[in-house]
BALOBA-1460 file (C-alpha; in Angstrom, 3 decimals):
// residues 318
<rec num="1" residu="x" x="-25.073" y="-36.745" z="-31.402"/>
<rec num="2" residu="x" x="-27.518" y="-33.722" z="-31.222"/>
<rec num="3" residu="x" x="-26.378" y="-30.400" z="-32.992"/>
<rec num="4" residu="x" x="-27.915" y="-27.245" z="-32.515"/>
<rec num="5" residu="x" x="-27.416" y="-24.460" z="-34.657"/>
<rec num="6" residu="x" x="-28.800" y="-21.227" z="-32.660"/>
<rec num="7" residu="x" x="-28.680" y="-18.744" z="-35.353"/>
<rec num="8" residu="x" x="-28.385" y="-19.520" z="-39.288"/>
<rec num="9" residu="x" x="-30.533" y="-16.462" z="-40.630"/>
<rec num="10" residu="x" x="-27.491" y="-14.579" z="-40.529"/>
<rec num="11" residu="x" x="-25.307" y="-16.881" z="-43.000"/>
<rec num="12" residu="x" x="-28.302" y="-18.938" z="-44.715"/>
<rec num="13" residu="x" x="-30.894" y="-16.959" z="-46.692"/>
<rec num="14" residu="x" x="-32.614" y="-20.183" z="-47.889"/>
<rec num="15" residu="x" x="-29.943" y="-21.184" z="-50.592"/>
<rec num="16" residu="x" x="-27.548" y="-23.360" z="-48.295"/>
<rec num="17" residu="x" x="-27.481" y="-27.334" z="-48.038"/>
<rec num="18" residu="x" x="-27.324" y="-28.440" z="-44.379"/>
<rec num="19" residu="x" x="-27.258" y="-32.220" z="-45.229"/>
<rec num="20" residu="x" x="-23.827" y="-32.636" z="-44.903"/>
<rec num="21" residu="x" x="-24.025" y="-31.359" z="-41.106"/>
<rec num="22" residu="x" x="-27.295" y="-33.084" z="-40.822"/>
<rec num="23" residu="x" x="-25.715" y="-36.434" z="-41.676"/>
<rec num="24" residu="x" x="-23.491" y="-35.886" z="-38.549"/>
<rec num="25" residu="x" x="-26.408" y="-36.214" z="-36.165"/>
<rec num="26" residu="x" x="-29.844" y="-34.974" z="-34.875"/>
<rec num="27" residu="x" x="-29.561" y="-31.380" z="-36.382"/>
<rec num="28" residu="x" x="-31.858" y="-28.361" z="-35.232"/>
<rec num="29" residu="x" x="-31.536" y="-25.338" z="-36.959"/>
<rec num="30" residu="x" x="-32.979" y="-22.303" z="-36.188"/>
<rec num="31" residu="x" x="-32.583" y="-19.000" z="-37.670"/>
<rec num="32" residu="x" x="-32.200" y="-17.194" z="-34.322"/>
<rec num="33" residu="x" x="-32.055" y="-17.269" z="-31.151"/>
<rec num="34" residu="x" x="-32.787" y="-15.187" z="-28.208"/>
<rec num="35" residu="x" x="-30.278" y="-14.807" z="-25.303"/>
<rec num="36" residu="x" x="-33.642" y="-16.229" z="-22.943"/>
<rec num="37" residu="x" x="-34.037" y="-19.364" z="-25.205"/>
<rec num="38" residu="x" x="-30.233" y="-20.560" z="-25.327"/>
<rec num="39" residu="x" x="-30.011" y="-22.775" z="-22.339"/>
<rec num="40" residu="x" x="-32.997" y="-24.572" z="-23.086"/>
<rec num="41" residu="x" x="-32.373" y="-24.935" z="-26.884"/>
<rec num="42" residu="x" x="-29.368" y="-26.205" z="-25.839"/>
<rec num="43" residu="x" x="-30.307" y="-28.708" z="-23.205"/>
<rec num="44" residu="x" x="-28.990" y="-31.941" z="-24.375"/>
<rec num="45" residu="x" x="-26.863" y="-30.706" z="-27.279"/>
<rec num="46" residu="x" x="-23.498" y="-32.244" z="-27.916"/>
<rec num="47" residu="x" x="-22.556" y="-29.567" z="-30.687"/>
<rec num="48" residu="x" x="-23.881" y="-25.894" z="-30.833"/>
<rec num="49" residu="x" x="-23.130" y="-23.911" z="-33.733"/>
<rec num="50" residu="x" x="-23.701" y="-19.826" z="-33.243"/>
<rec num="51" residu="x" x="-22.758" y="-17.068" z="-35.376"/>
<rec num="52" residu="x" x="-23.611" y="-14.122" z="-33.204"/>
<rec num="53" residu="x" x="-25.558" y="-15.761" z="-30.595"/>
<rec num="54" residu="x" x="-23.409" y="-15.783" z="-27.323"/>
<rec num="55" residu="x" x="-22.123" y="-18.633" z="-25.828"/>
<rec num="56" residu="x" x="-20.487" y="-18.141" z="-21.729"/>
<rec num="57" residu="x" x="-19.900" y="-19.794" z="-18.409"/>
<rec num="58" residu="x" x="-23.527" y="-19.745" z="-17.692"/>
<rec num="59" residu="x" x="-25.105" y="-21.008" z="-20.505"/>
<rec num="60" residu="x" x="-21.955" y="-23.862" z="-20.757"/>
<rec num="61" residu="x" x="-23.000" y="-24.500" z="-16.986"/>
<rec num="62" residu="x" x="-26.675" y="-25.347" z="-17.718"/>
<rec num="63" residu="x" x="-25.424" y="-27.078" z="-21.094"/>
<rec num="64" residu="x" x="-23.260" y="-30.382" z="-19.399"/>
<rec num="65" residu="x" x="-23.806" y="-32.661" z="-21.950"/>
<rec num="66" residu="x" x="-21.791" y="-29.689" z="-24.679"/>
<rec num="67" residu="x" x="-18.460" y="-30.829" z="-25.884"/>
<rec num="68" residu="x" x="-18.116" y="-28.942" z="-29.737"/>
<rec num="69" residu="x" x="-18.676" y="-25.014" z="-30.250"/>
<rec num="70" residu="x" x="-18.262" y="-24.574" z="-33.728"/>
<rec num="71" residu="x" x="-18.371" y="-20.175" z="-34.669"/>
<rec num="72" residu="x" x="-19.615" y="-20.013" z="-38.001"/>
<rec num="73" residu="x" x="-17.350" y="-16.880" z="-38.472"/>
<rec num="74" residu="x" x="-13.752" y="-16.169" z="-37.967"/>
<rec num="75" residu="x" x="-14.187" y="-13.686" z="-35.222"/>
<rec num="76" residu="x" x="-15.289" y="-15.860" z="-32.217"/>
<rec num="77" residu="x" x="-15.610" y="-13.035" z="-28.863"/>
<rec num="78" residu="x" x="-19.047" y="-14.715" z="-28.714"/>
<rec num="79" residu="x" x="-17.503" y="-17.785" z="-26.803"/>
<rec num="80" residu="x" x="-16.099" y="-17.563" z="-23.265"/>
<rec num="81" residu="x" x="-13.188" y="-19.080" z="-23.973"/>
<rec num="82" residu="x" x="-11.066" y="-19.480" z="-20.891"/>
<rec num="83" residu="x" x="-14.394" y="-21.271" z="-19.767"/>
<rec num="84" residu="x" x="-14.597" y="-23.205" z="-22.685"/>
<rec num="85" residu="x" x="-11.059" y="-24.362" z="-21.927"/>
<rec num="86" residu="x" x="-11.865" y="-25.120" z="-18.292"/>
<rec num="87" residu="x" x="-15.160" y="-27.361" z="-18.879"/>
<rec num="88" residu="x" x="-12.871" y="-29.226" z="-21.778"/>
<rec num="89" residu="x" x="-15.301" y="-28.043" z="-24.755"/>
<rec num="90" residu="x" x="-13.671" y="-27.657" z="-27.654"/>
<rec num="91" residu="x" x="-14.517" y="-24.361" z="-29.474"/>
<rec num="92" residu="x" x="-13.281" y="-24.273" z="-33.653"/>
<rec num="93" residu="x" x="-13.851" y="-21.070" z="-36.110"/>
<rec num="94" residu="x" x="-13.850" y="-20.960" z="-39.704"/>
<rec num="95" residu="x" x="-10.339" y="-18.659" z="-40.409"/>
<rec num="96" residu="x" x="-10.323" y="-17.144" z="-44.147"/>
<rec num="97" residu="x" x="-13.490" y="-18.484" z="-45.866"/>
<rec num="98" residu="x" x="-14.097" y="-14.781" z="-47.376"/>
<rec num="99" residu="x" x="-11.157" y="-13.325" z="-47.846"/>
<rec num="100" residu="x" x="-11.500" y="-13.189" z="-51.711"/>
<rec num="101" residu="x" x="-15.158" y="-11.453" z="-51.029"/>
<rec num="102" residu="x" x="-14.115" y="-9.126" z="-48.351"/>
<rec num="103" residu="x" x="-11.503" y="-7.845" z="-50.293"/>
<rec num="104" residu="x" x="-13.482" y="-7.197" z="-53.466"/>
<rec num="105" residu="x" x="-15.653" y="-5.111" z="-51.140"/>
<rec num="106" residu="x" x="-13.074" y="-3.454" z="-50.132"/>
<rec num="107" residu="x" x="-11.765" y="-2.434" z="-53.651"/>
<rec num="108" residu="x" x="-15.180" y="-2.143" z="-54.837"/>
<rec num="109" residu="x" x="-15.942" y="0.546" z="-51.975"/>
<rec num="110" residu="x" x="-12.346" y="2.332" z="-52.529"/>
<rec num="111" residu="x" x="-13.178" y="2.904" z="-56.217"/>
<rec num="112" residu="x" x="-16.563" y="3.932" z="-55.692"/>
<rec num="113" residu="x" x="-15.190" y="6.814" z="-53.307"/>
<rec num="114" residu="x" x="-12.602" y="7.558" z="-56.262"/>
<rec num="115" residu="x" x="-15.610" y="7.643" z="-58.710"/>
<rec num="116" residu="x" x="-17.867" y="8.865" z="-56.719"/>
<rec num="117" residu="x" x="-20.586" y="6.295" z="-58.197"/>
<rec num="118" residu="x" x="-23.299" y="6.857" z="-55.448"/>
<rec num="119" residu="x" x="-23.726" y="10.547" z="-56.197"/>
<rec num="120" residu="x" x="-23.304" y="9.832" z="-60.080"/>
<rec num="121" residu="x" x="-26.053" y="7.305" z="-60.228"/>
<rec num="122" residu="x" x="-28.108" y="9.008" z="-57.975"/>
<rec num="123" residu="x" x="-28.037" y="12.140" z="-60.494"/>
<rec num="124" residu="x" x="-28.778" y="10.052" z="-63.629"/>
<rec num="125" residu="x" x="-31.675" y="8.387" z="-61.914"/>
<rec num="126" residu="x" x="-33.248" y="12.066" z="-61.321"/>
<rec num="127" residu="x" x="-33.002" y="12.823" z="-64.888"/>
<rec num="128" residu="x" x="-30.058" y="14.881" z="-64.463"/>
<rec num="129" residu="x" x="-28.072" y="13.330" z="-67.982"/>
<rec num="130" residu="x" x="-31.124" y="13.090" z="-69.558"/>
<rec num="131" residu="x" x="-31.110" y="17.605" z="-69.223"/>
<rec num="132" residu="x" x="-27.442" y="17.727" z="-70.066"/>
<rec num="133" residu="x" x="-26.391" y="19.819" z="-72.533"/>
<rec num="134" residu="x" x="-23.085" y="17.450" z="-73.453"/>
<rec num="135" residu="x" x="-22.805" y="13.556" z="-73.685"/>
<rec num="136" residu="x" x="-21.141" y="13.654" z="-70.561"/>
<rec num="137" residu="x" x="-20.819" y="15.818" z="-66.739"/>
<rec num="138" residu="x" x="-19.534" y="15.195" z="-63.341"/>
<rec num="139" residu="x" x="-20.841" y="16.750" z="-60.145"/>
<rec num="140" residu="x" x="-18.111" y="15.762" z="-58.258"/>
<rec num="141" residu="x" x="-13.661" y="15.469" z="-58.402"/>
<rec num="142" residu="x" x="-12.799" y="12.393" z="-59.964"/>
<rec num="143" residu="x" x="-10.006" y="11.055" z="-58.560"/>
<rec num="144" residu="x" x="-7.499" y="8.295" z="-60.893"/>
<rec num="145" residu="x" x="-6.462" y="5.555" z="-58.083"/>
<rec num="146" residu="x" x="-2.968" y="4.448" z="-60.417"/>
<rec num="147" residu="x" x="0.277" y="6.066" z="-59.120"/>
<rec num="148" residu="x" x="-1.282" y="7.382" z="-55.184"/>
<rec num="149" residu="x" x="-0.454" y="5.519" z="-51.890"/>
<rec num="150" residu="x" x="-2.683" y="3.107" z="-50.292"/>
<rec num="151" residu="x" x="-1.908" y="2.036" z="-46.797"/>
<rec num="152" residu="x" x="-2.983" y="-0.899" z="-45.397"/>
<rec num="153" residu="x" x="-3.785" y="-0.916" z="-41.861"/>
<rec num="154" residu="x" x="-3.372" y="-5.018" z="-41.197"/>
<rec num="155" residu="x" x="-1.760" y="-7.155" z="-43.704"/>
<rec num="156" residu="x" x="-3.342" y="-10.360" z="-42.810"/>
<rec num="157" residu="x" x="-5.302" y="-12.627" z="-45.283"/>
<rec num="158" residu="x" x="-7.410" y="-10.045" z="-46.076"/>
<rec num="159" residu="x" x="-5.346" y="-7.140" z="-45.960"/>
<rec num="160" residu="x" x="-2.637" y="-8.568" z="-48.281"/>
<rec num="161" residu="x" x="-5.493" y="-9.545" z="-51.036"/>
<rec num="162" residu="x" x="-6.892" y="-5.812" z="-50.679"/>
<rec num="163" residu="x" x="-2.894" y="-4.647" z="-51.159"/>
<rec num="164" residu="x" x="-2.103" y="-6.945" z="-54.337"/>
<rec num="165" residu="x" x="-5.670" y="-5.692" z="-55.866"/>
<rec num="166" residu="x" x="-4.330" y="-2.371" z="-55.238"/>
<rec num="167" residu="x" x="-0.827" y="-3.043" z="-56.774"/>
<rec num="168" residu="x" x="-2.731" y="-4.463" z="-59.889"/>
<rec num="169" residu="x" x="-4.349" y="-1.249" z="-60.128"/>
<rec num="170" residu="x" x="-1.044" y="0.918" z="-60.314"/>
<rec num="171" residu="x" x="-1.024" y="1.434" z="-56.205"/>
<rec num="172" residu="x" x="1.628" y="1.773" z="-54.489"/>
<rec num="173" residu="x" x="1.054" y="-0.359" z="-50.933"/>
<rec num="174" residu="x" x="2.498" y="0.570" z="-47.162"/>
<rec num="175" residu="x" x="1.638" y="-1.467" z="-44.489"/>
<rec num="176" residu="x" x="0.616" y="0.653" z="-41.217"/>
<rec num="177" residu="x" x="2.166" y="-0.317" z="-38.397"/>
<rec num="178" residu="x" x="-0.157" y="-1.458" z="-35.401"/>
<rec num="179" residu="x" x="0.133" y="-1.324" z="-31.601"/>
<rec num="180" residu="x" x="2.932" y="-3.696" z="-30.705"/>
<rec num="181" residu="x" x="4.328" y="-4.711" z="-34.024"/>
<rec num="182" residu="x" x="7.970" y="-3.241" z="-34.936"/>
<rec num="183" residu="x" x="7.943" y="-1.381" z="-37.810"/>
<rec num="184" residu="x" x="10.679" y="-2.244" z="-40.738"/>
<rec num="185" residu="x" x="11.193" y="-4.303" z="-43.734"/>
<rec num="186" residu="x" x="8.013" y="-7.709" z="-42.878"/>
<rec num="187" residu="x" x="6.444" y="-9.510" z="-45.498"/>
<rec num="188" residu="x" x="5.077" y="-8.233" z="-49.123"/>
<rec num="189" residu="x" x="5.029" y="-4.504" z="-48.125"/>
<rec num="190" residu="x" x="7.072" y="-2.033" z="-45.837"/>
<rec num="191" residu="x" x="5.789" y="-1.686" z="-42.721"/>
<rec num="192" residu="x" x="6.099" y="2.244" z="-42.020"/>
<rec num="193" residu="x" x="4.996" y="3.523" z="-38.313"/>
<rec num="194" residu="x" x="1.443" y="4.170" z="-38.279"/>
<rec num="195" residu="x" x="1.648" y="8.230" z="-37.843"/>
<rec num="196" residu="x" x="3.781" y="8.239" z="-41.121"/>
<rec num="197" residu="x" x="1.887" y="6.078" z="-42.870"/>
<rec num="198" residu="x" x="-1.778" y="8.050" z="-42.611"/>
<rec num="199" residu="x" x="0.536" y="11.042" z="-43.488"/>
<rec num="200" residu="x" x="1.412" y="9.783" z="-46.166"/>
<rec num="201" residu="x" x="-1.503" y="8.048" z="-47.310"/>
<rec num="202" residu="x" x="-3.821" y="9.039" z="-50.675"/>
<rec num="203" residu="x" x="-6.043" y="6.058" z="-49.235"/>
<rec num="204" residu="x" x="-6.127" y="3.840" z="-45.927"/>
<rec num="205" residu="x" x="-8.077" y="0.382" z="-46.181"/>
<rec num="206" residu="x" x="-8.427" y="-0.605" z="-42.501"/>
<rec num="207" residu="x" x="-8.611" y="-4.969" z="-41.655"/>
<rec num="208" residu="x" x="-7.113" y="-4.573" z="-38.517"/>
<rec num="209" residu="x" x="-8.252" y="-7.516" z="-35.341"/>
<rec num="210" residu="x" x="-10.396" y="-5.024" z="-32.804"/>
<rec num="211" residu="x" x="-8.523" y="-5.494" z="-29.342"/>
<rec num="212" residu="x" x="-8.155" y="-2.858" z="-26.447"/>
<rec num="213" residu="x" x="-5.104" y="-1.076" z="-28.680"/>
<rec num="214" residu="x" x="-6.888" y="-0.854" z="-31.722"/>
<rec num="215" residu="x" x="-10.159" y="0.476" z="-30.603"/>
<rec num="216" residu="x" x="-10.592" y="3.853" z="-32.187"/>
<rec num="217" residu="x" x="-7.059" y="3.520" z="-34.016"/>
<rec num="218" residu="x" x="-8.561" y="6.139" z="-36.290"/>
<rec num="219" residu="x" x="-9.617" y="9.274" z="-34.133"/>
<rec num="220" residu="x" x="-9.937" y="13.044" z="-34.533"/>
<rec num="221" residu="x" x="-6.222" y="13.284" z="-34.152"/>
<rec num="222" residu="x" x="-5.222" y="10.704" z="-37.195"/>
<rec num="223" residu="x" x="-7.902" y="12.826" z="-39.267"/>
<rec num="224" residu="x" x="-6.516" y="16.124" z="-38.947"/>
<rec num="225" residu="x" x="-2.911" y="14.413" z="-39.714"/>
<rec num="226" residu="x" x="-4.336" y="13.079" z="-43.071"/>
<rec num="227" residu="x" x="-4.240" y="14.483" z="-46.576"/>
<rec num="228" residu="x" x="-7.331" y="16.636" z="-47.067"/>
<rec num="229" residu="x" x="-7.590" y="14.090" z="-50.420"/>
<rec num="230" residu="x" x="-7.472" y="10.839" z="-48.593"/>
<rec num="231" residu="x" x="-9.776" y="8.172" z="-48.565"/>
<rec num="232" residu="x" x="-10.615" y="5.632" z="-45.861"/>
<rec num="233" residu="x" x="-12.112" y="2.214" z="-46.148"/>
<rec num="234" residu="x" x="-13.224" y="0.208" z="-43.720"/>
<rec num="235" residu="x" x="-13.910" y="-3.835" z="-44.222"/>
<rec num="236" residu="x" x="-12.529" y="-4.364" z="-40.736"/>
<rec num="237" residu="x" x="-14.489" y="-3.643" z="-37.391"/>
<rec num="238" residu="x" x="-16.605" y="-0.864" z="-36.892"/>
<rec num="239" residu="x" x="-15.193" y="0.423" z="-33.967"/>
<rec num="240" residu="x" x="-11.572" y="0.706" z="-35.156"/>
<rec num="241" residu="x" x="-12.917" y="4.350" z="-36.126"/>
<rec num="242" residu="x" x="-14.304" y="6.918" z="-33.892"/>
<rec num="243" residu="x" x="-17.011" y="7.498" z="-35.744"/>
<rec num="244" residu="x" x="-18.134" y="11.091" z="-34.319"/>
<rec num="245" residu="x" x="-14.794" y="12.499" z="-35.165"/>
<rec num="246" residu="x" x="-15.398" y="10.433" z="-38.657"/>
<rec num="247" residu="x" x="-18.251" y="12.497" z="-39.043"/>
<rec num="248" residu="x" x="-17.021" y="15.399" z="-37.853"/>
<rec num="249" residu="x" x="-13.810" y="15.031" z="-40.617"/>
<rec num="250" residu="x" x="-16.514" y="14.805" z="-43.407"/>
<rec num="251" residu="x" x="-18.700" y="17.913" z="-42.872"/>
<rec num="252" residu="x" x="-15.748" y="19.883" z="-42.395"/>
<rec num="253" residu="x" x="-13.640" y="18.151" z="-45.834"/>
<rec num="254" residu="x" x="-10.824" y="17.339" z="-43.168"/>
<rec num="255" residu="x" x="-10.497" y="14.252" z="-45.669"/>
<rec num="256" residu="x" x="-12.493" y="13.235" z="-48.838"/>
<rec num="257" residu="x" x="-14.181" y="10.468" z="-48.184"/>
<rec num="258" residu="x" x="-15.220" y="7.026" z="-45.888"/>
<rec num="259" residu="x" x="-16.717" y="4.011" z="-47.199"/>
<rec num="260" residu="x" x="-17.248" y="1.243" z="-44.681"/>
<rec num="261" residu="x" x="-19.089" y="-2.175" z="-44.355"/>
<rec num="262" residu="x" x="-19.024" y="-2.147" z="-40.558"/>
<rec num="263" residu="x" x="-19.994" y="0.126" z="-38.011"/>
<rec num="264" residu="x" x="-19.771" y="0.117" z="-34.593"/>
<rec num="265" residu="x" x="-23.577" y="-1.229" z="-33.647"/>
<rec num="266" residu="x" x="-24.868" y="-3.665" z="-35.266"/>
<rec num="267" residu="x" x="-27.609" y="-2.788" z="-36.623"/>
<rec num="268" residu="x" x="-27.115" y="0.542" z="-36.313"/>
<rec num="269" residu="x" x="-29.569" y="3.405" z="-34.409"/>
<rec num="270" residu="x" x="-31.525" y="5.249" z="-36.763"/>
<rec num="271" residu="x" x="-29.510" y="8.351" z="-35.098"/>
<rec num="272" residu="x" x="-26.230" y="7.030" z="-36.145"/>
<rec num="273" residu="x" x="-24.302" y="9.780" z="-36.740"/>
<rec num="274" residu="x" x="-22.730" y="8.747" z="-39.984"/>
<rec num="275" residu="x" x="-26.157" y="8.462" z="-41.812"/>
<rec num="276" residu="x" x="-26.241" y="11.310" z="-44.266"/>
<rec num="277" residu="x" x="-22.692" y="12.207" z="-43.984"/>
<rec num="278" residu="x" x="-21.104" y="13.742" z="-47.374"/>
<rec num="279" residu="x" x="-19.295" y="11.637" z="-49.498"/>
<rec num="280" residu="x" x="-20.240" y="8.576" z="-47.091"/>
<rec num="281" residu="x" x="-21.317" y="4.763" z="-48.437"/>
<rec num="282" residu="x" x="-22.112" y="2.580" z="-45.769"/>
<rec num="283" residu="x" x="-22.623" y="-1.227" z="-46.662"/>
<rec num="284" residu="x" x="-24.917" y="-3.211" z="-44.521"/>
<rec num="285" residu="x" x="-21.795" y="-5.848" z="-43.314"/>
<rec num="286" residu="x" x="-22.101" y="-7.879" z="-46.531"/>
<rec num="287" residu="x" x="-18.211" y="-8.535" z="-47.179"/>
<rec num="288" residu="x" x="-18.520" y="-11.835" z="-46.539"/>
<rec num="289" residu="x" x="-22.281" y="-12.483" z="-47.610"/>
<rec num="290" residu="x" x="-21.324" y="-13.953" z="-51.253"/>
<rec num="291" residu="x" x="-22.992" y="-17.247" z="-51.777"/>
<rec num="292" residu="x" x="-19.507" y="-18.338" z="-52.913"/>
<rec num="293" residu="x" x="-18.074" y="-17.577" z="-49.133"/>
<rec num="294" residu="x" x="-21.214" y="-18.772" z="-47.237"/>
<rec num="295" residu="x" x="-20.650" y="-22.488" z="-49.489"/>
<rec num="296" residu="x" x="-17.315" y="-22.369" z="-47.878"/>
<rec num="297" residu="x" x="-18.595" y="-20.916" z="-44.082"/>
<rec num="298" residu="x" x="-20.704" y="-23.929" z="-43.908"/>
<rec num="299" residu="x" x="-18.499" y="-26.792" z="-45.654"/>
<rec num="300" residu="x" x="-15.752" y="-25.685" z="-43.090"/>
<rec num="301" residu="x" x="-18.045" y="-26.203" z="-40.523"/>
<rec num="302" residu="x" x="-19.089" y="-29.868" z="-41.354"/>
<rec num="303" residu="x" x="-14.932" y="-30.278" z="-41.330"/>
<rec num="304" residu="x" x="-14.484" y="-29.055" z="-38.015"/>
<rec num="305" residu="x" x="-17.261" y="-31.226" z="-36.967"/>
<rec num="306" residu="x" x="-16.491" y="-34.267" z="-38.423"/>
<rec num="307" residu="x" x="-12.625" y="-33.671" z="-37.731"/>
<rec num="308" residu="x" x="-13.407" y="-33.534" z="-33.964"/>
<rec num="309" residu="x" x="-15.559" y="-36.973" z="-34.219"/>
<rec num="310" residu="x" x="-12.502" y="-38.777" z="-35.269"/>
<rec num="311" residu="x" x="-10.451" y="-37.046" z="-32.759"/>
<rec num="312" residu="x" x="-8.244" y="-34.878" z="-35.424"/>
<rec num="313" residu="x" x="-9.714" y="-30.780" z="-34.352"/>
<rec num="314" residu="x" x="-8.755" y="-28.830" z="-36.772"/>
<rec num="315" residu="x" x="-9.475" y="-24.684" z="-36.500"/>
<rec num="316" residu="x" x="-9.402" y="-24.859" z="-32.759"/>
<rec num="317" residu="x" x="-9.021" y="-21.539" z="-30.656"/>
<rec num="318" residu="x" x="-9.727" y="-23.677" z="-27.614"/>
């Protein structure tokens, strides 16, 4: 059996063990992959692994000997699935390896909005303490997380960690209701219609799927409904915020501050228009990057492959 991996750079920075995958077969690994070169990397492959590389018709066309896909993510829109399902390949993800590290991220970029840690380090670096007159100052409004209102805009694995986090911390959790899902009494948290909740909400952490309905969920209009306080963090998908209007909401202190991990190109344009927006961290997509969660990417992946050898698939989407 030859496997192919087309793009490990983005998961493997040289501290991952592929022997367990390699004792499956002839394995190939390459750290990326060029739309150009995937047909012929693939030529003969019986299992192709790809993070971001994508995978259609075409390329499964020119590739007749692939019968395994395996997405080394949970998000897999870089497989053609309906023509997956029609040449019989099987395609498997790897659902809720980083929730735990996600949702620390998450937290970790809530509280430094809250604390406003960038700016503060920033000024002790310059020297700024060191010229104080008093043991202590603060440039900024610090802002005491315990007693405000965080909602969550999708309460799935990751979601619900961010929310009990938040709990622990004296929150008190709503869950925002998306496109298509009732509102009401569901699960841990009340789910409150989406207008009320962002209303209502001291902080929004966004971990929402991106489909057609949630694309720009957060717009100009949801900003100037906010609290002029509120914070929004986003460990989800870029483009679930529009983010002109996003920047447009910061220079103007419609709300009081955005901290995401994801934007909406990837990498972003040096001309992005977020870069050097006020009270803005942006995270270079690393939610999931912990060694801990990448062990766990990859030993997923060596179970969906050697659950599809003995006929069992397990984490199939196809």
């Amino acid at each position: 059996m030859r496997i192919v991996c087309l793009d490990a750079a983005p998961a493997d920075a040289g501290d991952l063990d592929w022997s367990g995958i390699s004792s499956l077969g002839e394995l190939t690994v390459h750290p990326n992959t060029a739309a150009r070169d995937v047909t012929r990397r693939l030529s003969g492959a019986t299992v192709a692994l790809t993070n971001k590389v994508r995978i259609d018709d075409a390329v499964m066309e020119s590739a007749p000997d692939l019968r395994l896909i395996c997405v080394l993510a949970t998000g897999y829109d870089v497989v053609e699935i309906e023509a997956a399902r029609r040449r019989g390949i099987t395609v498997c993800n790897v659902p809720a390896y980083s929730t735990a590290s996600t949702a620390q991220l998450a937290i970790g970029l809530l509280i430094a909005l809250a604390s406003r840690i960038d700016a503060h380090n920033a000024a002790v670096h310059r020297g700024e303490w060191s010229d104080a007159p008093a043991f202590t100052f603060w440039k900024h409004p610090l802002v005491e997380l315990d007693g405000l209102t965080l909602a969550i805009v999708g309460t799935g694995a990751i979601g619900s960690r961010v929310g009990r986090i938040a709990e622990a911390m004296g929150m008190s959790v709503i869950s925002a209701q998306l496109p298509g899902r009732p509102a009401g009494a569901t699960g841990a948290w009340l789910r409150v219609p989406f207008s009320e909740a962002m209303a209502a909400a001291d902080a929004v952490s966004l971990h929402a799927p991106l489909t057609a309905d949630t694309k720009h969920l957060i717009d100009a209009d949801v900003l100037r409904s906010m609290k002029a306080g509120a914070f929004i963090v986003n460990a989800g998908r870029g483009p679930l915020v529009d983010e002109a209007a996003m920047r447009a909401a910061l220079d103007s202190s419609a709300i009081a501050g955005y901290a995401s991990d994801v934007l909406s190109t990837e990498p972003p344009p040096h001309s992005h228009p977020l870069f050097g927006a006020p009270n803005c961290i942006l995270t270079p997509h690393i939610g999931w990057a912990t060694l801990a969660a990448r062990k766990r990417l990859l030993a997923t992946v060596e179970a969906n492959i050697r659950a599809w050898v003995d006929r069992e698939p397990q984490n199939t989407v196809s």
